[in-house]
C-alpha positions as CSV (number, residue, x, y, z in Angstrom):
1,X,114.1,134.7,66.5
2,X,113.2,132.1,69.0
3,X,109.9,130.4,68.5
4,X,108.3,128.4,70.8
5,X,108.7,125.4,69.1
6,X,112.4,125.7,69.8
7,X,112.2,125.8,73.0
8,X,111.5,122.3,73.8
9,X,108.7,122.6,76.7
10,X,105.3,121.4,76.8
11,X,103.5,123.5,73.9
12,X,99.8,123.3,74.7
13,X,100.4,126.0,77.5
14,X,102.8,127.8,76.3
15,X,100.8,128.2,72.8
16,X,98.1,129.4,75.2
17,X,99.5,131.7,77.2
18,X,101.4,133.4,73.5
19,X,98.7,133.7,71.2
20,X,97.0,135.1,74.5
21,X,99.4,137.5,75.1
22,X,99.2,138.5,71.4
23,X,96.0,139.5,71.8
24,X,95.9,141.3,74.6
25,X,98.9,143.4,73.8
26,X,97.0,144.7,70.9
27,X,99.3,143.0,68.5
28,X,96.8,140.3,67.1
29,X,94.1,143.3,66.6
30,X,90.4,142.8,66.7
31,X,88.4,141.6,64.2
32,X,91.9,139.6,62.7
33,X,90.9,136.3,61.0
34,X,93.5,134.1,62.1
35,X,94.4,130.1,60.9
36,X,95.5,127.1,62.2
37,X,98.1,127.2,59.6
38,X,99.2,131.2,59.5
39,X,99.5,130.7,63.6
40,X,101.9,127.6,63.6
41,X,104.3,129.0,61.1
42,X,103.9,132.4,63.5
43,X,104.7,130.1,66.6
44,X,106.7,127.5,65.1
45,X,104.7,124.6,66.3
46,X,102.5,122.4,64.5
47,X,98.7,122.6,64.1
48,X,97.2,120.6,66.9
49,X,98.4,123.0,70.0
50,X,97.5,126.2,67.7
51,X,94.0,124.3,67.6
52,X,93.8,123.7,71.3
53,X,94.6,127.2,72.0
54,X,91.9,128.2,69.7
55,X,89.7,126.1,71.7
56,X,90.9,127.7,75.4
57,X,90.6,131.1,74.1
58,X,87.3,130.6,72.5
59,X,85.8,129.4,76.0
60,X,87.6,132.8,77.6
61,X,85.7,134.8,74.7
62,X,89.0,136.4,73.0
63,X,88.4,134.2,69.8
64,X,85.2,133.4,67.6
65,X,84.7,130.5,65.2
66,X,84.4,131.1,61.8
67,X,82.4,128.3,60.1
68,X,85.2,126.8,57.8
69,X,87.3,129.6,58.0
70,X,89.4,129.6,61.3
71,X,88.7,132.0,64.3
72,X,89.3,135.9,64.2
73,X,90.2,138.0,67.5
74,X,86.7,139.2,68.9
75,X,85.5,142.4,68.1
76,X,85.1,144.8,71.1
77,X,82.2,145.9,72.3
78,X,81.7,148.9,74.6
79,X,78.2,147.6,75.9
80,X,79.4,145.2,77.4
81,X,82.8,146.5,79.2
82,X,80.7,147.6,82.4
83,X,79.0,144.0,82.5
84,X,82.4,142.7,82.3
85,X,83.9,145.4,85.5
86,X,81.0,144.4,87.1
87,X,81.4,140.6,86.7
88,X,85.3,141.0,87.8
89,X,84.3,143.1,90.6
90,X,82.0,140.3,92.5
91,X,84.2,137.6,91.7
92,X,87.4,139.5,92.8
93,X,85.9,140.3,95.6
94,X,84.8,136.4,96.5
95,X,87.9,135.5,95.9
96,X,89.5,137.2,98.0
97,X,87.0,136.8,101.0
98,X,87.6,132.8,101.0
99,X,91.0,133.1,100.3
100,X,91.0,135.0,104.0
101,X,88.7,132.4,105.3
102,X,90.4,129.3,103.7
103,X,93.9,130.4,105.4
104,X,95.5,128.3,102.8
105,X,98.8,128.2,104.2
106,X,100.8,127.9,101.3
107,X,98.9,130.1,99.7
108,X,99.7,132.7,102.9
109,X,103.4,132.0,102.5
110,X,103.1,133.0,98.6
111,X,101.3,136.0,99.2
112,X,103.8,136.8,101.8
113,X,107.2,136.1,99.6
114,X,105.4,137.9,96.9
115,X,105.4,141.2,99.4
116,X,108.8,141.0,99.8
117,X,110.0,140.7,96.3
118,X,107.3,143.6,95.3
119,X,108.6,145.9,98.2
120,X,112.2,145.3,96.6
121,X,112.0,145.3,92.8
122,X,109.6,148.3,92.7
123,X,111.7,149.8,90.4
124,X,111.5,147.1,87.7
125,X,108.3,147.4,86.0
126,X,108.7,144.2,84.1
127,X,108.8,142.2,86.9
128,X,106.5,144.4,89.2
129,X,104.1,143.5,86.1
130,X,104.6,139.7,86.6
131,X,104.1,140.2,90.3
132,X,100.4,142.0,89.6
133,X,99.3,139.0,87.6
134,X,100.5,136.7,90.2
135,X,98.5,138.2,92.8
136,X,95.5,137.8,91.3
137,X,96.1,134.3,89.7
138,X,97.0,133.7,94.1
139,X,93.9,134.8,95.3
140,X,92.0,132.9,92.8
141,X,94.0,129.3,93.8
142,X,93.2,130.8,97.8
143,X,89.3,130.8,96.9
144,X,89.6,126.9,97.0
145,X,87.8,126.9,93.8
146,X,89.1,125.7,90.3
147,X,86.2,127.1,88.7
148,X,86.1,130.0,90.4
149,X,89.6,130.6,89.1
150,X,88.7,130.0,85.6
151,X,86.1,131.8,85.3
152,X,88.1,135.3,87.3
153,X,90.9,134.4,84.6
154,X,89.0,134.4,81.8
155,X,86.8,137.9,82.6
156,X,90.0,139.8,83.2
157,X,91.1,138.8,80.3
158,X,87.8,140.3,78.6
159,X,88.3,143.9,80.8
160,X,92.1,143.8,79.7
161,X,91.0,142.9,76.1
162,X,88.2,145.8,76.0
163,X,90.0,148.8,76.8
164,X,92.8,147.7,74.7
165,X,95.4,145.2,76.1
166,X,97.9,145.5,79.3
167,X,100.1,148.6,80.2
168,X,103.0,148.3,82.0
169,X,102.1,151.5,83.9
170,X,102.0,149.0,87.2
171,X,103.9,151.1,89.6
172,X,100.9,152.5,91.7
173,X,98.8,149.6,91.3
174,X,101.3,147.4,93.1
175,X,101.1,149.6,96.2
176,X,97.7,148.7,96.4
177,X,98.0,145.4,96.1
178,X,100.4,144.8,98.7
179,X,98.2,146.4,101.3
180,X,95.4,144.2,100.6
181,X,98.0,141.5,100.7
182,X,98.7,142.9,104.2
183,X,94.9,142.8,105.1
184,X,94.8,139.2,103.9
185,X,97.5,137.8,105.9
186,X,96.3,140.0,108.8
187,X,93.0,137.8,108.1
188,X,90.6,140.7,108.0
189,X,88.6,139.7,105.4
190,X,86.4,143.0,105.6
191,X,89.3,145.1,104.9
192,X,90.6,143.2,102.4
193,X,87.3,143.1,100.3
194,X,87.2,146.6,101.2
195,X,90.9,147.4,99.5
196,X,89.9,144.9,96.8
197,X,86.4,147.5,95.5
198,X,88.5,150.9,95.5
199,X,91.8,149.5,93.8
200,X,89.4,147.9,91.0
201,X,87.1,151.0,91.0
202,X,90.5,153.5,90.9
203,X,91.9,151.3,87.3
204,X,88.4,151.0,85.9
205,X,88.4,155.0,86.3
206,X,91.6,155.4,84.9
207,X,91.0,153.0,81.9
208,X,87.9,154.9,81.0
209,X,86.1,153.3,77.6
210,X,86.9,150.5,74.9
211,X,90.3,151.2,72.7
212,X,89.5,153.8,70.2
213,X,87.9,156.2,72.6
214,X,89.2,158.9,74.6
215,X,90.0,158.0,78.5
216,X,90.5,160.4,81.3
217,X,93.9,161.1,82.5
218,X,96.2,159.4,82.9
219,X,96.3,158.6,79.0
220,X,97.2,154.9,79.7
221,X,95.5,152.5,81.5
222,X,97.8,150.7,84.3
223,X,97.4,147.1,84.7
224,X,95.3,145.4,87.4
């Protein structure tokens, strides 16, 4: 098995962006007491990225300290997954309102090379999945605003971490987001905003409660 540490790239991010994925693919389950030490072994880097990445995801709420005894994965809490949509929802939608007003043209040509490749691998759910994230990280970096992008990063992380990780049901979900990609390079901001509030209302529907309780159908929750 490959570990990161093998691969010979900057490890601060990429310890980020693994132990993240970890988590939200249900594999590093909640309420797990994890270690500086137990994590580099897992990762195959030393201690000081694995506690940097504790660090990040603490801020983005997926980790907890434990006085003197590491972190552990934070418990979910249903009370608060509708403060969380709700959260998403305004900043989604301000992002992608300046993002329309900004005209950020290499943002515009991103957004328009991601159509292209979406329209044509629509078949290939990995990278289809890839794509979804992209589009939302790209209408964050339109917004103009670091913070803003931050902060939207680290609340979908929290909705995808409280009903119970990623899916790679993403099929349907892309069609939605390439018309509001089409609204946004039309620069009709209403419409786009408009797209925005039904395609996160349709996946909050879909995903229903926290994992462990019962959603509507369809069983699994599509990514967004």
């Amino acid at each position: 098995m490959t570990t990161i540490g093998a691969r010979h790239r900057s490890l601060r991010d990429e310890t980020v962006d693994e132990l993240r994925r970890l988590i939200l693919s249900g594999e590093l389950e909640p309420g797990t007491h994890l270690t500086e030490l137990a994590i580099s072994e897992r990762l195959g880097v030393s201690r000081l990225p694995v506690r940097e990445a504790f660090r990040r995801l603490e801020a983005e709420g997926l980790l907890e300290a434990l006085p003197r005894r590491g972190v552990r994965v934070v418990q979910l809490d249903g009370d608060e997954l509708e403060t969380v949509r709700e959260i998403r929802v305004a900043l989604e939608l301000m992002a992608v309102r300046r993002t329309v007003e900004r005209g950020d043209t290499e943002v515009l040509a991103d957004l328009h090379r991601m159509l292209g490749a979406g329209n044509e691998q629509i078949t290939d759910s990995a990278r289809l999945d890839e794509l979804n994230d992209e589009f939302h990280e790209l209408l964050s970096r339109g917004s103009g605003s670091r913070f803003l992008a931050d902060t939207l990063r680290a609340v979908r992380n929290q909705a995808h971490h409280l009903v119970g990780g990623k899916s790679a049901a993403v099929g349907h979900s892309w069609e939605e987001h390439a018309r509001i990609i089409e609204a946004v390079l039309a620069r009709d901001a209403e419409f786009a905003t408009l797209l925005m509030r039904r395609h996160l209302t349709a996946r909050h529907e879909n995903q229903g409660g926290t994992r462990g309780e019962t959603a509507p159908s369809p069983a699994s929750e599509p990514s967004s």
